[in-house]
Every structure is written in C-alpha cells, then in structure tokens.
C-alpha positions, -999 to 999 in steps of 0.1 A, spaced: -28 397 -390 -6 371 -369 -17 358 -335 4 387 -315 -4 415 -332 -40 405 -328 -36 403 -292 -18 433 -284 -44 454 -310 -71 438 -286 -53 448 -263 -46 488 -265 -86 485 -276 -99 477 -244 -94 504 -215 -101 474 -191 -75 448 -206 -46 476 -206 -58 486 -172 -46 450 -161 -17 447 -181 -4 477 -161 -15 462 -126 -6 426 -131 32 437 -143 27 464 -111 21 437 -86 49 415 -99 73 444 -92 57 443 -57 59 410 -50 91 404 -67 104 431 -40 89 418 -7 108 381 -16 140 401 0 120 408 36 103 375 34 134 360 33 127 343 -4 156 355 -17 189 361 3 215 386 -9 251 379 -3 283 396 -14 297 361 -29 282 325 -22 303 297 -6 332 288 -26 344 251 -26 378 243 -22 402 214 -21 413 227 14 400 240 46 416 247 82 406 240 118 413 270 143 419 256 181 421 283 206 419 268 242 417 293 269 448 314 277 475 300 298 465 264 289 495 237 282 502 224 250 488 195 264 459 207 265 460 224 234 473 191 222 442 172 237 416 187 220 434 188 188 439 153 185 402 151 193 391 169 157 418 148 142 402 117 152 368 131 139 377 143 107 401 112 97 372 91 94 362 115 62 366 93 30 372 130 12 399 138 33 429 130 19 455 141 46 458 167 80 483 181 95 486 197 127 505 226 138 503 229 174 517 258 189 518 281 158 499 287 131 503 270 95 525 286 67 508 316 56 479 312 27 452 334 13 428 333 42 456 334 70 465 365 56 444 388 70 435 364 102 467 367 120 478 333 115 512 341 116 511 359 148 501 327 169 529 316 183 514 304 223 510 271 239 469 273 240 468 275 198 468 248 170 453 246 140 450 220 114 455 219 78 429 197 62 435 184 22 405 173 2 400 152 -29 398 173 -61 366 195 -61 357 181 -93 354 143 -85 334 148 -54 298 154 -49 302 173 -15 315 207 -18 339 221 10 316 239 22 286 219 31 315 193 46 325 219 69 291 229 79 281 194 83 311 188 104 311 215 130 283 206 150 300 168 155 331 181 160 323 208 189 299 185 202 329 161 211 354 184 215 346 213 232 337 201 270 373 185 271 388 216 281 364 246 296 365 278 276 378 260 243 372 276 206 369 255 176 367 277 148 362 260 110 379 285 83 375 278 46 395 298 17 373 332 7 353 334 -27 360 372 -24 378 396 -8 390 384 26 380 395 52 390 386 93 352 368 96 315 371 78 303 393 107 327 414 129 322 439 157 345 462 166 339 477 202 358 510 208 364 529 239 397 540 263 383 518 299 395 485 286 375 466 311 342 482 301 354 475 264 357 435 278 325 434 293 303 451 261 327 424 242 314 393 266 274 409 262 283 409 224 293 375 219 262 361 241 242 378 218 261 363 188 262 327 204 219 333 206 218 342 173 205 319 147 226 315 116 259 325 138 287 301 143 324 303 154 316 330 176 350 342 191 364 374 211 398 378 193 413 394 231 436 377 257 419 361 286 430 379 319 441 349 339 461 347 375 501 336 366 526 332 392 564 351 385 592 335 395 614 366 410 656 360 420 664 379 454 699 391 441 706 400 480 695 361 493 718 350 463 745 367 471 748 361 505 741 317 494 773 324 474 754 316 443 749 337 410 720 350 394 730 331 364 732 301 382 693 304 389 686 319 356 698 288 345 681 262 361 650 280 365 648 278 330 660 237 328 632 228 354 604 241 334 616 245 296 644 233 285 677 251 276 705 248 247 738 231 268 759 227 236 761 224 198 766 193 173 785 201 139 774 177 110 786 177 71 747 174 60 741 210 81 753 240 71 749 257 108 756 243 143 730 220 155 719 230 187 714 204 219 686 207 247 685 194 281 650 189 288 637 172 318 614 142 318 577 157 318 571 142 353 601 159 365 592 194 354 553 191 359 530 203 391 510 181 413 484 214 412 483 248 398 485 263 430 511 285 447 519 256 471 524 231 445 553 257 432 570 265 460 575 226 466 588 219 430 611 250 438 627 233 471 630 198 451 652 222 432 690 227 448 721 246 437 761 240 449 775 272 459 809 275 466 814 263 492 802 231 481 769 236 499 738 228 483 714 257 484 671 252 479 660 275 450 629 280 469 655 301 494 663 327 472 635 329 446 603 349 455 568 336 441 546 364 435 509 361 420 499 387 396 473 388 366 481 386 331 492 413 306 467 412 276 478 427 239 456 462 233 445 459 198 442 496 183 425 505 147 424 547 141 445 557 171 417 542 192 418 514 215 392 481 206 385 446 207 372 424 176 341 403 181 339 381 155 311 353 139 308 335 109 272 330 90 260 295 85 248 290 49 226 322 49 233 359 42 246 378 66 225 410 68 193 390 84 214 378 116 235 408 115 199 431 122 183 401 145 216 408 170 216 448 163 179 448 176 191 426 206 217 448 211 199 479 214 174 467 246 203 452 258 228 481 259 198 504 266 191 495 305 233 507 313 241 531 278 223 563 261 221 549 220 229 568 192 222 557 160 250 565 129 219 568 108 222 567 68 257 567 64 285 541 52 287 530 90 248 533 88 245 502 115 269 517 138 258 527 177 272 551 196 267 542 234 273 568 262 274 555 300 244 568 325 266 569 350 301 579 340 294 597 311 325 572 289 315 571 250 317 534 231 316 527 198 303 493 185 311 497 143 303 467 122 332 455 94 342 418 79 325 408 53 292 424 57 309 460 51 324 448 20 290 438 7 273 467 19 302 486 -1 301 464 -32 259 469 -30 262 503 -24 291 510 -52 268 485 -80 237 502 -73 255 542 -77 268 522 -107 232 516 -121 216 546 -112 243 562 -133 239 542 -161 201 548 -159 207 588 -159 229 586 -188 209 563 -208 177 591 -201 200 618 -214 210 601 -245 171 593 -246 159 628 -243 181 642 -268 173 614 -294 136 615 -291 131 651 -274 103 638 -254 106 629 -215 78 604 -217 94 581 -242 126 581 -224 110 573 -194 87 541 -207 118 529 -220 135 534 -189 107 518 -171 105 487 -194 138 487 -186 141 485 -148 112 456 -146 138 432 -161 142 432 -120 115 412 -118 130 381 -136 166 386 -121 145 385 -83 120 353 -90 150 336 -112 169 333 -83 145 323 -63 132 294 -87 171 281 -88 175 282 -51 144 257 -56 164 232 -77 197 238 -58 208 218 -26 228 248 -12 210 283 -8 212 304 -41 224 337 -32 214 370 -54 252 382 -48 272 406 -64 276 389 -99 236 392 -96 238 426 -100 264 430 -131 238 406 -149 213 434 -137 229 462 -148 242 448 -183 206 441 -188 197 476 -190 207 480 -218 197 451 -235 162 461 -223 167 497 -234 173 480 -269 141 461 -273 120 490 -265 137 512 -287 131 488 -315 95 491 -310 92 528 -302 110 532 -337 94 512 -359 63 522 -347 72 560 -356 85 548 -389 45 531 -398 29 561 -385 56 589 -401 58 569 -436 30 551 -439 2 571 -424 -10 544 -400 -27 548 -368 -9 548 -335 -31 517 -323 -25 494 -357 14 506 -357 21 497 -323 3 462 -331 26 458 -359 58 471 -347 56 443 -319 44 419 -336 71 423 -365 98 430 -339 88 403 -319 110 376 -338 147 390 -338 139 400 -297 129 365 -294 159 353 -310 184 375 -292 171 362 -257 175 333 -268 210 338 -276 218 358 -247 198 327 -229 226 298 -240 259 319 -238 250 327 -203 239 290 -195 270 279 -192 279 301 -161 245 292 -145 262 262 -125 294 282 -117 294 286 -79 308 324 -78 292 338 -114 261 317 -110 241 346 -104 253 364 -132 241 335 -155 206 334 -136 202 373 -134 210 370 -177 188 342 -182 159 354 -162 165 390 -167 165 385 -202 128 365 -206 111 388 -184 123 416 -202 110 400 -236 78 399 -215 80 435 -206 88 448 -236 61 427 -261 31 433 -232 34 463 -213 57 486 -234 32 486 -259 3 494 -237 26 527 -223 31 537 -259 -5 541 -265 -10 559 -237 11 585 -243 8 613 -264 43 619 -272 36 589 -297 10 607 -320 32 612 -346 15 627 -382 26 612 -411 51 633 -433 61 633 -473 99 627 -469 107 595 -448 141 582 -443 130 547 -445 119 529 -475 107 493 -476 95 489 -449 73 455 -445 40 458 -429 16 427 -418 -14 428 -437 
C-alpha cells in the first residue's frame, strides 16, 4: 500500500478526519470569496496595456485664446521632454490629432476650437524599457497638473493611453438624462465633485460647453447706408481686425491648387487691452472705413455691440437630451470607486430628488431621480468601461453556468445517479479556489496590481472540465475495483486515487508549463494564472475531498457482478 492510498484509507476511516477534510476545503471556498469585498483581489474587465504611445488631452475653459490654450500646452511639453523614454511629442493645438484607435470613439476629430490641444507622445519600444506606459502616465499626472493646471482657471489635463479592450469614451462614465438642461448642468457639476472626492478617480471631466458671456458684433445696415458704406465693406474688415482674411492667391509649379494669401494683423494690433465691452468699442473706433465720398467713417458708428451668453452643443443618446460625466480609474478596478460615488450620490441627491433604484437589471446601478418640488424625472445611467465589464462578467458567468448544466445532464445520463453528478460538479467548481488566491499570490510578486479580469474567467471556465475529468477518473475506476473485483467501497476509493493519482499529476503539470508562458502576458496573464492555479487546487480537490464525498454517498455501493467490461486491471497490493 503506497503513502496516498494509506492516507486517504485513513482517511474515509475516521468520521472526524473526513469531517475536516470537508470543513477545511469549506472554509477555503469562504475565504477565497470574501478576498473580492476585502479588496484582496480586484476584478477588472482587461488590465493596463502598455504601449509605445500615449496622448495628452488639454481642454482650457471655453472661450479661451489659443494663447492660452497654447500656454498650458507648452507647460506639459516642457514636463514630459525631460522623460529619457520619450522619444518625440507633437502638439496639435487647436484640433485634435489624426484619428487612432482610442480617438475613435472620444471625439477627437470633432475638436476643432481655440481652448483644445492635445499632444501626441512616442515612447521607446515596450520591449527595451522597464517602465510600462502605463505606470509613466500614472506617475506623470500628478507633476504635470500640479504645474500646469493653476496657469489658467478651469483647465483640464486629461492623460489618454491606447485601450487593452474594447474602447470605450472613459473607465467610468455617467450619463445624466433629463429635458431642463440647466438642472441636467447642475446634477452634472454635483457629479463631478463627487468624482473629483473619490479615491482611485482621475481626469474627472464634464464633456459639455461652458456657458460663458461673448460679445456679437452686429452691422446696422440703416447707419451704413446712410455713411455711404457697404455691409461688405464692414464684413470685411471686421473680419481683418480680429482673424485674418484670404486677399489673393499665389500659383506655384510644386502646387497643384492655388495657394491662398492672408492679411493678418500684428497680434498687438488686433488684441484688447481687457475683455470688457469698453475695451471693444475702443478697438472698434481705432477702426475707420472711406466711404465715398472720401470720408473716413468709425466702425464703432455703424456696428452695434451686444452682450449675450453662449450657445452650448445638446448632446442626445435615445432621443433624450444628456450630458457625459466622465473619470478614469487609477491603477485599481473600477467597480470599488464606481459604488464609493453611487453611495455618495444617493444622500447627496436625496435632500432635492425622490431615488429610485433600477434594481437587478443590466442598468442595475442606474437611479431614477424625481424633483420634490417640480415633479421633472432624471436619469443618472452608468456606461464606459464599467458596463462593458459588467456585460463581459455577466455574459462569462451565463457562459459557465451553462456549461455546468450541460456537463450535469451528460452526468446524469452516464451514471443515472444525481449525487455522483453533483460531487463531480462540486469538485469541479472549487478549482475557484486556486484561480481566486492565485491571483492574489501574483499580485504579491507583481509591481502593478494583478487584476482577475476577463481572461481570468475563460481559464475558469476551461477548467471545468478539466476538473470534471479527474473526478470521473476516480469515480470510474473505483466502480471498476468494486464491480470486477469485489472490493470494498472504502479499499477501492483508496486505490482508485492512489493509482489515478500519477497521470492527474502529470497532466497538471503539463497544463502547468503550456500555460506558463502566458503568465507574464499583460492582457492573458490571468488566463495563465487562473490555469496554473486552477489546475493545482483542482489536483487537491480531486485526490482529498472527492474521495471523502464518494464514501459518503450511497450511490457508490456498487455490488460486484460476473461479466465486467474491464479486464487487467492493476490493483495495489
């Protein structure tokens, strides 16, 4: 009798030793389980990916100069140049840079105002330096707002790095519905305090024009007519004092097209003193015209100043009118800072808004707020990147319970007997247990958090079967001893592990090296840590406690009969 089989016949001997077989593997489930609330182990949809590029977002408050815009841009610049990894930037002031995959779907080719920039930043190759992308960028942030931000009042610095995934507008995004646009501005501005207070929340942004005061510039046709002047004529050097106009064209052999020439004025020329109404209606008298009769005519007689607010853009989404709140997570998952907000949110909102919950649904963090006083509905719905992970969670896990219902059916009509489909079922699921403390040992020896994200949870489910395997293994061979060789169910079960034990052994160990080598992979890292730890706790599972749920069940007295379908069969002795 070899060591194992002794110890597992000890074992199913002793009422007391199976007794804690069955709690110890109990508790480890447990535990295992509670490292997700105690923040152990973080889930993610995909961990940070690191790139050989990233971009720097500038948005400084609307109606500021390119100047200003300009300012602050040539502030990160002189930041991030001091990088040894950075290999070139270029800055794109005005406009946003040539499309690519992440400017996709975050407008970047809609910014086309004097108050945006952004800056295309090149890194050495990923593989020759020790500092992935996104570490750099987190470590840069801080130093970079720190310096940057006070230049200009109301400024956003926003750090964007290429997607591992699916991309999405940010990690975290609110959407706040409702028709009174000024109530849907103010829940916005609560939103984003809440987001700014937030720990684990950065690049906190409200992607909606500022309302700001502007001044129009109106012609009196009647006053012009009577100067003897044209509404051209002012048209026309309205538009030379303060941008800039096409006066004629240049041909060249090296252009296929006319080259267009500007008449600009000199920037002291065409700039203010102040950005008062005063300050304009002086630049507009320095400003004259010839009529025809050779007179020269003020601007400032014939063009009325008139202060108005801005018009924002209405964003809609479903025929309903909303505004984006948006926030990126910092290194850590987003569902803990997405709930630490929501809970915020609701005292909050509670003191002006009736709350209802959307309850278990797929918008199951929703709210639903009603005003006390007027009676207007809002709707604050969560989306980004947090909705495609509770979709990919959501999607994996109907995935596994599928498999698990199938795998039972096969079961059941295999062995006819709903308690051996359900130990190996069991045995089974508690591979969980390794894929759960396997991340959380390699988040130990990693300097990045190691996510359990969505790769996690293939490993998981391919495991099921793998599991299924080893305890059908035993759960047949054990049947064979008692069926063909009249053994009793306590010796059998001893033997069956004990012999079964070595090819298990060696096909974890197989499954151990393949999936080594997509252990250190940033994005399928947890599918190699889910395999390799999956696959030694269910080696565990199935030697220790399998064995103990096989004795206990009845469905495993099997008699022995005179025909059996297997011959040599090697026992232990």
């Amino acid at each position: 009798m070899t060591g194992l089989e002794k110890l597992i016949y000890s074992i199913l001997g002793s009422k007391s030793k199976k007794r804690l077989v069955i709690v110890v593997t109990a508790v480890a489930f447990f535990l295992s389980l509670l490292m997700f609330p105690s923040k152990l182990v973080l889930a993610k949809m995909l961990p940070g990916k690191s790139d050989n590029t990233f971009s720097v977002y500038i948005d400084t408050p609307t109606g500021s100069s390119v100047e200003q815009t300009n300012k602050v841009s040539q502030c990160v610049i002189d930041i991030l140049k001091n990088e040894k990894e950075i290999m070139n930037l270029e800055l794109f002031l005005g406009q946003g840079i040539p499309l690519d995959y992440a400017g996709l779907v975050k407008g970047a080719s809609m910014k086309m105002t004097e108050n945006v920039a952004e800056i295309a930043v090149n890194l050495t190759d990923k593989h020759s330096r020790d500092e992935p992308s996104f570490l750099m960028v987190q470590r840069l942030r801080p130093i970079v707002k720190e310096k940057c931000l006070p230049l200009i009042k109301g400024t956003n610095i926003k750090f964007i790095e290429q997607p591992a995934g699916p991309p999405t507008l940010a990690s975290i995004v609110l959407e706040v519905h409702g028709e009174n646009l000024d109530k849907v501005r103010e829940i916005s501005m609560k939103v984003a305090n809440i987001f700014q207070k937030t720990d684990g929340l950065v690049d906190v942004d409200i992607m909606a024009d500022e309302i700001f005061d502007k001044y129009e510039l109106i012609p009196d046709k009647e006053k012009i007519v009577r100067s003897g002047l044209s509404v051209e004529q002012v048209n026309n050097i309205l538009y030379l004092a303060f941008e800039g106009m096409e006066i004629a064209h240049k041909n060249s052999k090296n252009a296929p097209d006319q080259i267009p020439m500007f008449l600009v004025l000199e920037k002291s020329s065409k700039s203010l003193y102040s950005q008062s109404k005063e300050a304009l209606q002086s630049k507009l008298s320095s400003l004259n015209l010839m009529n025809k009769k050779g007179m020269m005519v003020p601007l400032s007689e014939v063009v009325t100043v008139r202060k108005v607010k801005s018009s924002p853009s209405i964003m809609h989404k479903d025929l309903s009118r909303m505004v984006n709140v948006i926030a990126e997570t910092d290194m850590v998952s987003q569902v803990y800072p997405l709930l630490a907000a929501r809970d915020v949110m609701l005292k909050e909102f509670a003191k002006d808004y009736d709350i209802e919950k959307a309850g278990f649904t797929t918008y199951m963090f929703d709210l639903y707020l009603t005003d006390k006083k007027s009676g207007e509905k809002f709707l604050l719905r969560w989306d980004g990147e947090m909705k495609v992970t509770l979709d990919t969670f959501r999607d994996l896990g109907s995935a596994f319970i599928a498999a698990l219902v199938l795998i039972f059916l096969l079961l059941v009509i295999y062995y006819k007997s709903f308690a051996l489909s359900g130990i190996i079922l069991l045995g089974s699921f508690l591979s969980l247990i390794g894929v759960i403390v396997g991340h959380w040992v390699a988040n130990l020896f990693t300097s990045e958090t190691f996510f359990l994200t969505a790769t996690s949870l293939i490993g998981f489910i391919a495991l099921m079967g793998i599991s299924s395997r080893n305890s059908l293994l035993l759960i047949d061979f054990a049947k064979s001893l008692m069926e063909c060789h009249g053994m009793e169910k306590r010796k059998a079960i001893a033997v069956a592990a004990a012999t079964r034990a070595k090819p298990i052994a060696l096909t974890a160990v197989a499954i151990i090296l393949g999936s080594a080598l997509l252990a250190s992979d940033p994005v399928f890292g947890g599918l190699g840590v889910a395999l390799i730890s999956g696959t030694v706790a269910a080696v565990f599972v199935s030697l220790l406690f399998v064995p103990v749920l096989m004795h206990n069940t009845k469905a495993m007295d099997f008699t022995p009969e005179e025909q059996c379908d297997i011959d040599n069969i090697s026992i232990t002795k």
